[in-house]
C-alpha positions as CSV (number, residue, x, y, z in Angstrom):
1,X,-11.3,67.9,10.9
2,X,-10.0,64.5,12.1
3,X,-11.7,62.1,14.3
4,X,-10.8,62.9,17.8
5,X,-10.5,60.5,20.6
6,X,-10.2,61.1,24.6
7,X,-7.4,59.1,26.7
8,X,-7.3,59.4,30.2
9,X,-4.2,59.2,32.3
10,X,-4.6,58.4,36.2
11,X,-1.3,59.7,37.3
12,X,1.8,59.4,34.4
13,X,2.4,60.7,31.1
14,X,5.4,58.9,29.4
15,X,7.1,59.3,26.3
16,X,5.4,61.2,23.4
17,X,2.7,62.0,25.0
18,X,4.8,63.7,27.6
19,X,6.6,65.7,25.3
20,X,3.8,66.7,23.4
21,X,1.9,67.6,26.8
22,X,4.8,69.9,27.6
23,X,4.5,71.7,23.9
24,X,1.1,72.0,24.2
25,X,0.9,73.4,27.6
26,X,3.7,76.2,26.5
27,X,1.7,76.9,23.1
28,X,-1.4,78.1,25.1
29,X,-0.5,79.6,28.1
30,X,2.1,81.6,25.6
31,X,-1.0,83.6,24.3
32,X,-2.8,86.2,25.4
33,X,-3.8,87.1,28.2
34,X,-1.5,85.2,30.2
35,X,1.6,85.4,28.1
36,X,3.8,83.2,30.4
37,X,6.5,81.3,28.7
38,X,7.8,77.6,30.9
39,X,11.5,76.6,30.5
40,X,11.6,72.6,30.2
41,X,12.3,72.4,34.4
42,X,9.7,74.0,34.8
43,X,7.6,71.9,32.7
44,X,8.7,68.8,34.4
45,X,7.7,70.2,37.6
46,X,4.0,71.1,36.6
47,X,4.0,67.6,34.8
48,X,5.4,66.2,38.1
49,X,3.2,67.8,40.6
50,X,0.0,66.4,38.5
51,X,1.7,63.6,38.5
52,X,2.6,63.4,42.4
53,X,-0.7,64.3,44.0
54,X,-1.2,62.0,46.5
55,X,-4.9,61.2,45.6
56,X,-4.2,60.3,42.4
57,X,-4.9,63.5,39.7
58,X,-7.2,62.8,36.6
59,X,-5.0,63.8,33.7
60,X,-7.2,63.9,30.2
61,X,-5.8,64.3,26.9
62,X,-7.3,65.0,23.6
63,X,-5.4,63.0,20.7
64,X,-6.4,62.6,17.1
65,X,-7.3,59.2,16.2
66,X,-5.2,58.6,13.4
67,X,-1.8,60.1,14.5
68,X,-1.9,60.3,18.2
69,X,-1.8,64.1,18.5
70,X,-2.2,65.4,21.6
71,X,-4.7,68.6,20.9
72,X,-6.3,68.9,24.6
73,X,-5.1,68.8,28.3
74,X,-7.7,68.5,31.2
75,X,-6.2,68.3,34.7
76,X,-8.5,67.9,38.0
77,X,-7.8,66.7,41.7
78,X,-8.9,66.8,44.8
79,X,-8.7,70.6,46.6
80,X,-6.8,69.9,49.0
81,X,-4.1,68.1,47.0
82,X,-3.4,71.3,44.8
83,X,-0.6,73.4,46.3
84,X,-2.6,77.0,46.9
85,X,-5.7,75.2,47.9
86,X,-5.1,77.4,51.4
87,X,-5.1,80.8,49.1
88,X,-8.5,79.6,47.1
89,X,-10.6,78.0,50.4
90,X,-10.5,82.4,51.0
91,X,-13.2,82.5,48.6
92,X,-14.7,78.7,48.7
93,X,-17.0,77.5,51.6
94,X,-16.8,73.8,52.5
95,X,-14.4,70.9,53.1
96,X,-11.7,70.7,50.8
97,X,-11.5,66.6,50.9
98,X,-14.9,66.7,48.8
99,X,-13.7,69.7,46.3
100,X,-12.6,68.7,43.1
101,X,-10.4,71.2,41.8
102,X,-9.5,72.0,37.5
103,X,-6.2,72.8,37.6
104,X,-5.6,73.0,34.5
105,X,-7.7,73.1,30.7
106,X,-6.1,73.8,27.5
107,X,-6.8,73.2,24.1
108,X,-4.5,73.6,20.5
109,X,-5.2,77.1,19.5
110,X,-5.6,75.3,16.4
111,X,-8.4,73.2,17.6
112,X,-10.1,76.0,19.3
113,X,-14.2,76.9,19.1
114,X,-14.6,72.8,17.9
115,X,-16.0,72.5,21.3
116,X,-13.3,70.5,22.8
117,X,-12.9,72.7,25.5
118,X,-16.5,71.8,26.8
119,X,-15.3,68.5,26.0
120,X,-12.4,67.9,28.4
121,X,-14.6,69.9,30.8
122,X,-17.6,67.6,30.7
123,X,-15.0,65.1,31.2
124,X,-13.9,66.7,34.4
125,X,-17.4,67.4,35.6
126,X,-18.1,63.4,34.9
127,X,-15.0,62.2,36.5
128,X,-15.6,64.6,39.7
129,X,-18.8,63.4,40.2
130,X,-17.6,59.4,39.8
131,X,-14.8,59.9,42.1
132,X,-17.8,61.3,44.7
133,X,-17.3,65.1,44.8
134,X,-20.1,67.5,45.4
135,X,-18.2,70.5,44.5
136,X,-15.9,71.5,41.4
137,X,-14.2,74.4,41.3
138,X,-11.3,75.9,39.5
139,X,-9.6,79.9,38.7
140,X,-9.1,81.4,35.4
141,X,-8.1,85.0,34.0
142,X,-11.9,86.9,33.8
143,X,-10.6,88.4,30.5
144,X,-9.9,84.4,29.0
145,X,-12.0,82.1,26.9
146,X,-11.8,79.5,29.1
147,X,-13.8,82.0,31.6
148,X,-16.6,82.3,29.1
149,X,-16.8,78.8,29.1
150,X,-16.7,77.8,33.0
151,X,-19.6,79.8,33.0
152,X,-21.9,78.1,30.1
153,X,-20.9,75.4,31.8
154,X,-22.9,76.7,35.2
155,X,-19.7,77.6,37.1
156,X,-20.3,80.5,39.3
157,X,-17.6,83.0,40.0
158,X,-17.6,83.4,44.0
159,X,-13.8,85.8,44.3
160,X,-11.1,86.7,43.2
161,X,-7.4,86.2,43.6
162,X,-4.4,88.8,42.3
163,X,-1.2,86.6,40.9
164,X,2.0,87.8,39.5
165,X,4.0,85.9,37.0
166,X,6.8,87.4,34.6
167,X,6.4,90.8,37.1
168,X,3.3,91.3,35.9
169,X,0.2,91.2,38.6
170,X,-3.4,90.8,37.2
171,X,-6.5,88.8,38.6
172,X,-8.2,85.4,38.8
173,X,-11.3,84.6,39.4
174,X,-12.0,81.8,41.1
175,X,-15.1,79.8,39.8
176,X,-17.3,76.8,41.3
177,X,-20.4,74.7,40.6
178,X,-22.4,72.6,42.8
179,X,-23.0,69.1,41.2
């Protein structure tokens, strides 16, 4: 495998990097079990709404070190920046100013059981904790890897949320970790 290196973003993905973010994204939230599929607008807008949180989101990417490859996304901000924070504080206790919130993880298929998922995640932990949270929290599909890895990473799952996309509902569940 090549060497791998981190690059962090504090706001704007340009050029390559944006396209490649946009592929990415699409590859692995194409799978199972969430089987969505984003036209390029709506690409742009999950791009632009990382982008336009008004505290500034942390956007991580993977890369390779020899060809600039994006591999990984990692995408965390405060609680009450991210745009359902009202439908999550249901199931979340505490101010949501001081909540950092993963909105978003994803990793190559490709890449996948390297441990770069724990990776970008121990990124996000580090970063939440710099910026001064106390809390982390985020939601993923039960039935997904990235579930089984929130919670070796000591996230807790404390509810659960029902979502519909493409007509289909199923669940999330919401998960958080006191840091």
């Amino acid at each position: 495998m090549k060497r791998i290196k981190a690059l962090h973003f504090t706001r704007n993905v340009h050029g390559s990097f944006r396209t490649q973010l946009s592929d990415l994204y699409r590859s692995v939230f194409a799978l199972p079990p969430w089987n969505e599929i984003f036209s390029d607008v709506e690409m742009e807008s999950v791009i632009g709404t990382w982008e336009s949180a008004p505290n500034e989101s942390d956007i991580h990417l993977l890369t390779h070190e020899e060809d600039d490859k994006v591999i990984g996304f990692g995408v965390g901000t405060r609680l009450d920046d991210y745009h359902d924070s009202k439908e999550v504080l249901i199931h979340i206790q505490g101010d949501p100013k001081i909540i950092y919130w993963i909105t978003e993880l994803g990793v190559d298929p490709n890449y996948q059981t390297y441990g770069l998922g724990r990776l970008l995640l121990r990124t996000l932990v580090d970063r939440s904790t710099e910026r001064g949270f106390n809390t982390i929290a985020t939601r993923t599909r039960p039935d997904s890897k990235a579930f089984t890895l929130f919670q070796k990473m000591g996230f807790v799952e404390v509810g659960r949320d029902e979502f519909t996309t493409g007509g289909v509902s199923s669940m999330r569940a919401i998960l958080m970790k006191t840091l």
